[in-house]
N, C-alpha and C positions, 0 to 999 in steps of 0.2 A: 813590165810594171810590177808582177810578182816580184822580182827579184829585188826591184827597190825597195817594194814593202818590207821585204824582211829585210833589209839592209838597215835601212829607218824605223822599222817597229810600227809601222802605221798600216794597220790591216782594215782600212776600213773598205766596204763591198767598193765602194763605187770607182777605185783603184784598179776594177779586175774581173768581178762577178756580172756577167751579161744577163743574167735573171735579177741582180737586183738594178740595172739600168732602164731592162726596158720598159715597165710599169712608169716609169720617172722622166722616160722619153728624153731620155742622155743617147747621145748616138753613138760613141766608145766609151771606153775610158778615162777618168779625170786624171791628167797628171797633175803629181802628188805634187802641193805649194813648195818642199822645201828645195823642188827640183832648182826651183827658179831663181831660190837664195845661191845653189851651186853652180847655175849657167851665169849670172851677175859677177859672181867670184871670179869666175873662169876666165870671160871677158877680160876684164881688167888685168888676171895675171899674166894670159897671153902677150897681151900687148906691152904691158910694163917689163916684163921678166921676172924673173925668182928673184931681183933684190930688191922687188917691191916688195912690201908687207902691207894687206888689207888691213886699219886701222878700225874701219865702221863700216857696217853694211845694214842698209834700211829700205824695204819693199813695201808695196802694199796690191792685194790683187784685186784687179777691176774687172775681173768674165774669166770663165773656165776655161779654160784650153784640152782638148782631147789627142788621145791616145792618137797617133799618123796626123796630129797636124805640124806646118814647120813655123818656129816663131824666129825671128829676126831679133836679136841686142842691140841696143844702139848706146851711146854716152858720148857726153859734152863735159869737157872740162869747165867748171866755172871760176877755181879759184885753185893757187897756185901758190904758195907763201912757207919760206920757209924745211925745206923736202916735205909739203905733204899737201897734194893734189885732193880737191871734193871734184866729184866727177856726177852729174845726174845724168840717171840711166833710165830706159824703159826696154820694154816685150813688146812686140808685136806680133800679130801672127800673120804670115806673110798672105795668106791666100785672100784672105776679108778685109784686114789691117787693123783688129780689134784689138783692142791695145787691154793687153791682159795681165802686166805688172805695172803702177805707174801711180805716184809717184814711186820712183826709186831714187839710191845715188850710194856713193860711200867715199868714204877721204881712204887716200893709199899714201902711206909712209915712201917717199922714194930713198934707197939707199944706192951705195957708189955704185956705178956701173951701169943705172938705168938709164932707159934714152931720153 
């Protein structure tokens, strides 16, 4: 989680410091929002391949997610027109099933060679 911080520039305690959680009754760490714009990405390039290109990517967060929990991606394609896929996405966090990014989605440019 340190090391995200300083990858991102986002030092705030609640990212890391156990003296400023427990007063606040956080029970780890918060992972940092813009984790969750990079696991959205990820999803999609995985699956598409590198001659997709993400055109738009849009989140919004519904509940905190902590430091050792595991969340699940999911996406549905809705629309299809043209090479370029809108895909609605959400987070989940597998153990509870608290759905902690959502709505999401992003259109991906397909280019030659995707599946």
């Amino acid at each position: 989680m340190v090391a995200y911080a300083g990858a991102t520039w986002d030092w705030h305690r609640m990212h890391y410091d156990p003296a400023f959680l427990e007063p606040r009754k956080l029970p780890a760490p918060v992972v940092d929002g813009q984790v969750f714009g990079a696991l959205l990405a990820e999803q999609v390039q995985d699956w598409l391949g590198p001659s997709a290109r993400l055109a738009k990517l849009s989140f919004r967060f519904k509940n905190l997610v902590f430091a050792g929990e595991t969340v699940r991606c999911t996406g549905t394609v809705t629309a299809a027109e043209d090479g370029l896929l809108t895909i609605e996405q959400q987070v989940v966090v597998v153990d509870d099933g608290r759905v902690a990014v959502a709505p999401a989605g992003c259109q991906v440019r397909l280019g030659e060679g995707t599946p």
